[in-house]
Kinemage of the C-alpha trace (Angstrom):
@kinemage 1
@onewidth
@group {chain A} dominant
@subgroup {mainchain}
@vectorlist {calphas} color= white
{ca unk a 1} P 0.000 0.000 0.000
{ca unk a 2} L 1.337 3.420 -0.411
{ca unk a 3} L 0.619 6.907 1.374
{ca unk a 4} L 0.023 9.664 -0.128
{ca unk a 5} L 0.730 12.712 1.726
{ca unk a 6} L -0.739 15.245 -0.304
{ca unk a 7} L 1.097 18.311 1.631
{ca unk a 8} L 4.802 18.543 1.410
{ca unk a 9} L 6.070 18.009 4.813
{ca unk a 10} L 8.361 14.902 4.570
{ca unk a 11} L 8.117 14.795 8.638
{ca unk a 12} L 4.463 14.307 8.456
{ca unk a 13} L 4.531 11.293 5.790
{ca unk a 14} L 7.041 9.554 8.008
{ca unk a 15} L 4.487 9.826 10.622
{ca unk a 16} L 1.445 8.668 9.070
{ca unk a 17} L 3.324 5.756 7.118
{ca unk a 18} L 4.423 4.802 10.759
{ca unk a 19} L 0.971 5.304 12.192
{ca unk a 20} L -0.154 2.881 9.061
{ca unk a 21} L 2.485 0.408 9.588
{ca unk a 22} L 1.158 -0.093 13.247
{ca unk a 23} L -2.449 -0.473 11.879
{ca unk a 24} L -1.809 -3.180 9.065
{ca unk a 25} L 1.176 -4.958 10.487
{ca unk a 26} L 3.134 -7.326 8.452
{ca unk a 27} L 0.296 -8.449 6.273
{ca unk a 28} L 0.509 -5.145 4.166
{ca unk a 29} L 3.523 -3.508 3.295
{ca unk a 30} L 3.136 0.807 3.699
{ca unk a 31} L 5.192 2.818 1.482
{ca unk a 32} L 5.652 6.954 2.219
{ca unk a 33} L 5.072 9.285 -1.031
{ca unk a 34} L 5.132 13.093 0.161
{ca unk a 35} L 3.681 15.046 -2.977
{ca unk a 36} L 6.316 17.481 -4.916
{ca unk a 37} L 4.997 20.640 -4.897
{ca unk a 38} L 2.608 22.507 -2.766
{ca unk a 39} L 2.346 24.223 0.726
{ca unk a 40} L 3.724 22.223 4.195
{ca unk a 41} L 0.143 22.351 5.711
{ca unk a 42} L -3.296 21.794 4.131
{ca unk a 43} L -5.270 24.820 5.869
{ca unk a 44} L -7.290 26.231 3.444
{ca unk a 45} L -9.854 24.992 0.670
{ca unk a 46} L -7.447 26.855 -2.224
{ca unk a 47} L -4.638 24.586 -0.841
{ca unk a 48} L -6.970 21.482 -0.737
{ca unk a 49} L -7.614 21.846 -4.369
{ca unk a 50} L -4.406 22.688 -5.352
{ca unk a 51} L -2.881 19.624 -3.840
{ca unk a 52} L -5.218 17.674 -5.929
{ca unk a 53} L -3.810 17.309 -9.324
{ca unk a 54} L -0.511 16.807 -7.321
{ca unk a 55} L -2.388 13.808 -5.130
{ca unk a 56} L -3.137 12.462 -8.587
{ca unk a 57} L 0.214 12.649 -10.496
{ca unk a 58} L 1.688 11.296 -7.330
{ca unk a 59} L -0.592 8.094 -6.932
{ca unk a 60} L -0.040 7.062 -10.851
{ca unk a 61} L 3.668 7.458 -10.260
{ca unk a 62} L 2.988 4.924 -7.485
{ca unk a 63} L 1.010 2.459 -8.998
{ca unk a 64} L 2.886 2.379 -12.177
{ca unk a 65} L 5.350 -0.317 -11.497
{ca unk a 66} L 2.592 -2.304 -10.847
{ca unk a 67} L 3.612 -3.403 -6.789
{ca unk a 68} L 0.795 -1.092 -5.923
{ca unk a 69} L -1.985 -2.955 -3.755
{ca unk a 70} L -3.779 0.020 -2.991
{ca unk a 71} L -3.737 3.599 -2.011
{ca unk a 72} L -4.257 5.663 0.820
{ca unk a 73} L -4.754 9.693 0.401
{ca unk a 74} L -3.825 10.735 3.461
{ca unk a 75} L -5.008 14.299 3.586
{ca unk a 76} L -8.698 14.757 5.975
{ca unk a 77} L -10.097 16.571 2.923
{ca unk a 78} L -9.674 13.807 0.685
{ca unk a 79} L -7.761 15.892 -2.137
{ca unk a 80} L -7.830 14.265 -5.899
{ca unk a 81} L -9.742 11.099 -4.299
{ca unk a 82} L -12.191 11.250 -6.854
{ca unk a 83} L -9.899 11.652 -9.601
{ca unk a 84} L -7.298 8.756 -8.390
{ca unk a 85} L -10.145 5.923 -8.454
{ca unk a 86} L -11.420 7.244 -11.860
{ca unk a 87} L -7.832 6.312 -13.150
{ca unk a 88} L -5.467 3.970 -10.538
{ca unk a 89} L -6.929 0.922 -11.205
{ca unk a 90} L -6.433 0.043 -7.102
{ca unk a 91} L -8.446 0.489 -4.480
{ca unk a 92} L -7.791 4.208 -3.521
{ca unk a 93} L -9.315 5.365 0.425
{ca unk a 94} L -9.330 8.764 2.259
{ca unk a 95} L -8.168 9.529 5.223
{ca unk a 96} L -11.915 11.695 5.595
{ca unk a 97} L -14.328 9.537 3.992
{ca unk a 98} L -13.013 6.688 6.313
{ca unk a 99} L -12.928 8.092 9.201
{ca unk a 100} L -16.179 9.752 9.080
{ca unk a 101} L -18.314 6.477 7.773
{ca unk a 102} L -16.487 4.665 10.782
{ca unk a 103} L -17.365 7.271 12.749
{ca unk a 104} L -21.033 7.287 12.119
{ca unk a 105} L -21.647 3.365 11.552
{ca unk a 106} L -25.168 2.395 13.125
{ca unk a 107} L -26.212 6.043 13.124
{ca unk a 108} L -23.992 6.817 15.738
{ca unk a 109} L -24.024 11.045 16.603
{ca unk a 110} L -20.431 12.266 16.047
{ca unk a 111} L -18.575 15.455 15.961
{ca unk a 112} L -15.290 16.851 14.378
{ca unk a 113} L -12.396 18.191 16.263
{ca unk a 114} L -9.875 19.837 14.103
{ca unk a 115} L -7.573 22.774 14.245
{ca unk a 116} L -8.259 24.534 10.675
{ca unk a 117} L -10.999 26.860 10.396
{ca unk a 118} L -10.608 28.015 7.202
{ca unk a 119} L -11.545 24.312 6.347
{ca unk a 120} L -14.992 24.344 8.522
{ca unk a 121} L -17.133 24.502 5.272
{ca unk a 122} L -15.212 22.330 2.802
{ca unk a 123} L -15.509 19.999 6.203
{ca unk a 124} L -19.765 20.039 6.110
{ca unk a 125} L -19.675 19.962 2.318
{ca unk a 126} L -17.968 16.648 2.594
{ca unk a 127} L -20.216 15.387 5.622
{ca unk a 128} L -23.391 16.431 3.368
{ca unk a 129} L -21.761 14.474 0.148
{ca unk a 130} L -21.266 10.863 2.303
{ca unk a 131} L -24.881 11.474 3.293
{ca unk a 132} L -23.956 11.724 6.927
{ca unk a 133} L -25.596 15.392 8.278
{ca unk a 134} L -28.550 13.660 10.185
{ca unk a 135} L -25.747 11.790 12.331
{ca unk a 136} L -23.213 15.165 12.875
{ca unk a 137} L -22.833 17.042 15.556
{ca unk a 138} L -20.864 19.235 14.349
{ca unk a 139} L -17.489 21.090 14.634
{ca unk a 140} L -15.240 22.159 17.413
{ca unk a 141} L -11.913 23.993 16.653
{ca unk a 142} L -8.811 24.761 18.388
{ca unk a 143} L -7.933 28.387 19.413
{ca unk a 144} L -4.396 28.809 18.424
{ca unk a 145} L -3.536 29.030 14.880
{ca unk a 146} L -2.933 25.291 13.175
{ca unk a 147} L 0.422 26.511 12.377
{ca unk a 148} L 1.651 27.441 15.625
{ca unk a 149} L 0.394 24.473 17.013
{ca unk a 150} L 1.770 21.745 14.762
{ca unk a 151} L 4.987 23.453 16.728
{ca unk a 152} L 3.936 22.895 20.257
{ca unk a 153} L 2.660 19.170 20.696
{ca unk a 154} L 1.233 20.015 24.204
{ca unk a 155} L -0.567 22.632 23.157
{ca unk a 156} L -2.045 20.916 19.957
{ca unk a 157} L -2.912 17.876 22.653
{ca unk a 158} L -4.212 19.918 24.889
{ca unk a 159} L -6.259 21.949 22.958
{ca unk a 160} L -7.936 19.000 20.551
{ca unk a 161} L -8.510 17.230 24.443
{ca unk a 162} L -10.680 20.612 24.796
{ca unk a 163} L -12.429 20.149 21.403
{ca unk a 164} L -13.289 16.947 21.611
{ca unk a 165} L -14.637 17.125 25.377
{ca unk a 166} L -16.825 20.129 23.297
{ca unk a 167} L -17.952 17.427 20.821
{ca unk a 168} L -19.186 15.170 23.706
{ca unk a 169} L -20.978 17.263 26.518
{ca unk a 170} L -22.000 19.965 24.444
{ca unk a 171} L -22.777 18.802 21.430
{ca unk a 172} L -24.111 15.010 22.424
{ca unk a 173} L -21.376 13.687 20.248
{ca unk a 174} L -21.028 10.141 20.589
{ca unk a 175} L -17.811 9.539 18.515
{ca unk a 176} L -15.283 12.241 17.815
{ca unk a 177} L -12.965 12.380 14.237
{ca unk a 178} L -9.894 13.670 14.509
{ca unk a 179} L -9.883 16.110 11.652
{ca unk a 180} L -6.229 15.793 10.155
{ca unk a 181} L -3.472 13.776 8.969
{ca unk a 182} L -0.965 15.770 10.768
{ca unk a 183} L -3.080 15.430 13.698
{ca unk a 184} L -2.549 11.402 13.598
{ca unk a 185} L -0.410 11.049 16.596
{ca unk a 186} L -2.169 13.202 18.808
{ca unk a 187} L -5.401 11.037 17.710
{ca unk a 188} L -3.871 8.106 19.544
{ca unk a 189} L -2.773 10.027 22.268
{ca unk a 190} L -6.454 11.541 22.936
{ca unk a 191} L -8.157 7.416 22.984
{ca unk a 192} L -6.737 7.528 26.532
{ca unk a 193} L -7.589 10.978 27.624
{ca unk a 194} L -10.987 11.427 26.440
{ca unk a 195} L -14.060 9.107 27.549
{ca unk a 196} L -15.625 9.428 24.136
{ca unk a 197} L -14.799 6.964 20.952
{ca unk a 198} L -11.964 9.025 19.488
{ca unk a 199} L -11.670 7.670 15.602
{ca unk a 200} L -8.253 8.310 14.326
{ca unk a 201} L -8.302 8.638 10.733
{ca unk a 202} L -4.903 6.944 9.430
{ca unk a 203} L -6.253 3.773 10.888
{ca unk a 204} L -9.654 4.161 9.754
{ca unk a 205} L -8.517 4.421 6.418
{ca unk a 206} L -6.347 1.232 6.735
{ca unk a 207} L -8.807 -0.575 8.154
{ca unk a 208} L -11.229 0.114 4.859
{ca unk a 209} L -8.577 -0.840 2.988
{ca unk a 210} L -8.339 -4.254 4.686
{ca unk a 211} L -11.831 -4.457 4.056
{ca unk a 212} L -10.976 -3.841 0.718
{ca unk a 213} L -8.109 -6.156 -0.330
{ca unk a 214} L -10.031 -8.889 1.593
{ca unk a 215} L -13.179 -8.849 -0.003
């Protein structure tokens, strides 16, 4: 399987590809791509579409040499998805559309914690387009700026901890999507401070693509 990181930040590919590795284990091989060009962070919706004629170019490049099993886009707003199955040939899964059908399997309420506001729109277009509003809670944001906190683990931690606790008591949230790829470690660090289901969406996405390769 390979990872496609659809923002430029080599640090964050090695991340989620480790994040990945831990989800599939031995059975299914993880390979890293980082995309060439385009911004470190994925922030706004001009950057999200931008980065998706790069997702694309990237993912043929990858399945190619034909050692491809499938492919992951590992960006929360799914950039170039919908292009990459239209011509890959391989199962291709988002990191968003994943994690938000796990999240609301047997009608389950959930909510969104993420650190990008600019995104909060392209975020409830996507909810609306997997046919998932009557089950969303909605959307809680960090304070500081996504920038400064992809700086400052603690802060990020602490912060998304605030979010999602938002998600649950206020909003009735039953599950809570961690709304990033860069945001994948601090996803498994929040499943043991937070009471509610926290669905990290690098595994989500591996697990569909299980589901897919096995079926």
């Amino acid at each position: 399987m390979v990872l496609l990181n659809p923002n430029t930040s080599a640090a964050t590919t090695r991340m989620m590809t480790a994040l990945a590795r831990r989800a599939l284990g031995d059975a299914f091989p993880v390979r890293g791509v980082t995309v060439s060009r385009g911004p470190g962070m994925l922030t706004d919706p001009a950057a999200l579409r931008a980065a998706a004629p790069e997702v694309l170019a990237a993912g043929l490049r990858a399945t190619a040499g034909g050692d491809c099993a499938a492919l992951l886009v590992g960006a929360f707003g799914d950039p170039g998805l919908t292009e990459l199955r239209a011509a890959a040939g391989v199962p291709v899964v988002g990191l968003g559309e994943a994690a938000l059908r796990e999240a609301a399997a047997g009608g389950t309420p959930f909510g969104i914690a993420t650190t990008t506001p600019l995104l909060a729109g392209s975020i409830a277009a996507q909810v609306t387009a997997l046919g998932l509003a009557d089950r969303y809670t909605g959307l809680r944001l960090t304070t500081d700026a996504p920038e400064r906190l992809s700086a400052d683990p603690d802060s990020l931690l602490d912060q998304l901890e605030r979010a999602v606790r938002a998600c649950a008591v206020r909003d009735g949230a039953r599950a809570v999507v961690i709304g990033g790829g860069p945001l994948g470690e601090a996803a498994e660090a929040l499943r043991a401070r937070c009471a509610v289901r926290i669905v990290a969406p690098v595994p989500a996405a591996c697990r569909e693509i299980v589901r897919r390769l096995s079926g």
